[in-house]
N, C-alpha and C positions, 0 to 999 in steps of 0.2 A: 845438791842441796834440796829440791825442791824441785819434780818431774809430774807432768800430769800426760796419761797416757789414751788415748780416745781408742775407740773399738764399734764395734758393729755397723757401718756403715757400709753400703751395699746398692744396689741397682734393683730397682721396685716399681711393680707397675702404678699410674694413678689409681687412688684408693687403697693403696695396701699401705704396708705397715712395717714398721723399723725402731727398735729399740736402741738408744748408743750409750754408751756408758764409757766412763770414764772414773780414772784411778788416779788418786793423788800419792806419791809417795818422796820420802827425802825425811832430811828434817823440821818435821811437821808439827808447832806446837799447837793451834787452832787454826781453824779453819772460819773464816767470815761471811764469807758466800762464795757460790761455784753458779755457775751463769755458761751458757752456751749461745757461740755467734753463728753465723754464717757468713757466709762470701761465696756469692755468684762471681760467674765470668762475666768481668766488666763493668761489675757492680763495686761497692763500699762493702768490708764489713758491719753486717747489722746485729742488735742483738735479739736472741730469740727468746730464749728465758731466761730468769736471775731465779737464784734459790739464796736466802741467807738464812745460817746457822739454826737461826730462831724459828725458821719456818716459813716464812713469808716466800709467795713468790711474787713472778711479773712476767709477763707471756707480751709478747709483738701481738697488736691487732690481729696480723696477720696469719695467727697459728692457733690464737686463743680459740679452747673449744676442740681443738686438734691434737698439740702437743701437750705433755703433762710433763713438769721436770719435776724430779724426787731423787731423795739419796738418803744414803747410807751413811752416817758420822763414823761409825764402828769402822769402818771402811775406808773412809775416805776418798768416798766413793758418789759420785753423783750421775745420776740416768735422764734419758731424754726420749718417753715415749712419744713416738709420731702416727698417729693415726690419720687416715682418711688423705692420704701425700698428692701432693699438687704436681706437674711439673714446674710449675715455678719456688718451688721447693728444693728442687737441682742447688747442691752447693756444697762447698767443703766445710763441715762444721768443725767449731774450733772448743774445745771444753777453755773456760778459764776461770781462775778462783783468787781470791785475796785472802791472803795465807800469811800469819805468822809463822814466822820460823824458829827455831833455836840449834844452836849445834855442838851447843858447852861452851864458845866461845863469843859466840854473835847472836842475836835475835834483831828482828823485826818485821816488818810490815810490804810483803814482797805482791807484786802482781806477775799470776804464772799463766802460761798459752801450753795448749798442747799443738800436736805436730797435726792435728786435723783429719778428718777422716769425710771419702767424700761419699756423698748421699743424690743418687742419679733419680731421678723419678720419669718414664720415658713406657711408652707402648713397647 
C-alpha cells in the first residue's frame, strides 16, 4: 500500500556531511508531513525534524542550525541535510510521514516508518 524507503546513510567523520533521502511510494493520495527520527543505541526514538505539506518545519534543539529537512511533493520525496555531524549524532534514522492513502477500494489516514538507514559519525 504505502512503502517509504530511506537512503544515503553512511559512516562520516565529525564535521562532515550526509544528505538522506527518502521516497514514498504505494498508494499515495496526499501526503501531510514526512518527519525523520533517530534511535541511538540505548536510547528512545527521538525526533529530528517534521516537514508538513504546507511548509512548515521543526528541527530538535539539538540539530537546529545543522540539519535542514526539505522535499520534493512531485516526488514524494523528502531529504535530510546533515551538516557540521556530531558523534552523538550516531544513529539509525528512520524517514516517517502521515499519508493518506487510496487504492480504489479504501482510503485513509495511515502513519508509515521506513526500514532506516544508519548514520555513524566516528574519527
Amino acid at each position: 500500500q504505502v512503502q517509504l524507503v530511506e537512503s544515503g546513510g553512511g559512516l562520516v567523520q565529525p564535521g562532515g556531511s550526509l544528505r538522506l533521502s527518502c521516497v514514498a511510494s504505494g498508494s499515495i493520495f496526499t501526503i501531510n508531513a514526512m518527519a525523520w527520527y533517530r534511535q541511538a543505541p540505548g536510547k528512545q526514538r527521538e525526533l529530528v525534524a517534521r516537514r508538513r505539506s504546507v511548509g512548515e518545519t521543526n528541527y530538535a534543539s539539538s540539530v537546529k542550525g545543522r540539519f535542514t529537512i526539505s522535499g520534493d511533493d512531485a516526488k514524494n520525496t523528502v531529504y535530510l541535510q546533515m551538516d557540521n555531524l556530531k558523534p552523538e549524532d550516531t544513529a539509525v534514522y528512520f524517514c516517517h510521514g502521515d499519508i493518506y492513502y487510496s487504492d480504489g477500494q479504501d482510503s485513509g489516514l495511515i502513519s508509515a516508518w521506513g526500514q532506516g538507514t544508519q548514520v555513524t559519525v566516528s574519527s
